[in-house]
N, C-alpha and C positions, 0 to 999 in steps of 0.2 A: 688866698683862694680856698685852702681846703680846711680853714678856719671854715668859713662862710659856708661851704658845702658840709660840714657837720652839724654847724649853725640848725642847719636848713634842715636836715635830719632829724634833729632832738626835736626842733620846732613840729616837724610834721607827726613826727611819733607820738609827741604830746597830744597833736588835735585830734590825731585817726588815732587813738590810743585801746580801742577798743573795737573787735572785729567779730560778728557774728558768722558763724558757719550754719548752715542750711545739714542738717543731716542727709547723706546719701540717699541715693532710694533701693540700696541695699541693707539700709539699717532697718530693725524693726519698727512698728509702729509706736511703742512704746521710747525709742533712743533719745536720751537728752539731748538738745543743741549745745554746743561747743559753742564757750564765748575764749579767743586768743587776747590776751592784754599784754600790754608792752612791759610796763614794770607792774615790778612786786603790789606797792602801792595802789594802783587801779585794780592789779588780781584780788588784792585781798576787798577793796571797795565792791568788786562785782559778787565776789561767794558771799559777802554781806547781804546785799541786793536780792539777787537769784537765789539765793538757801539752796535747797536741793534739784533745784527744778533744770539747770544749765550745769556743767560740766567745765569748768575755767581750767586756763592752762594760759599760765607764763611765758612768754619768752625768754626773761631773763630770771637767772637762777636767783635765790636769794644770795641777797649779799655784792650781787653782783653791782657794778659799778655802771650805771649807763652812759656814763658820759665818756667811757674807754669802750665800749661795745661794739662789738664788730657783727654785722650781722655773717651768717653760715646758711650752707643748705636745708640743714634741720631749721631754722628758723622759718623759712622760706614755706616747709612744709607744713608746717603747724599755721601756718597763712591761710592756706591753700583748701 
């Protein structure tokens, strides 16, 4: 069963792998949107992409290993 529920995890991270935030409407008018990517590979696909125009930010550190990844509260907020 918790095969199957991490299964489901990597599965889903892989599809929703890529998360757009809306800048506050505390930030200036000028503030780049925040793109969140789950791994390294997709971050580095999106600063390809975007060049300087978006502001990418990882969840997972480099090096890190996703398939052992636990998500945490900082992750959560970097979601959010």
């Amino acid at each position: 069963m918790r095969h199957q529920l991490m299964r489901l995890l990597v599965i889903s991270l892989l599809f929703v792998s890529v998360q757009v935030r809306s800048s506050s409407a505390d930030d200036s008018a000028k503030a780049k949107p925040v793109v969140t990517c789950s791994t390294t590979q997709i971050a580095d696909f999106a600063k390809q992409v975007a060049g300087d125009r978006c502001e990418v930010v990882c969840v997972l550190a480099s090096g890190q290993d996703p398939h052992t990844f636990e998500i945490t509260p900082n992750c959560v907020s970097l979601v959010k």
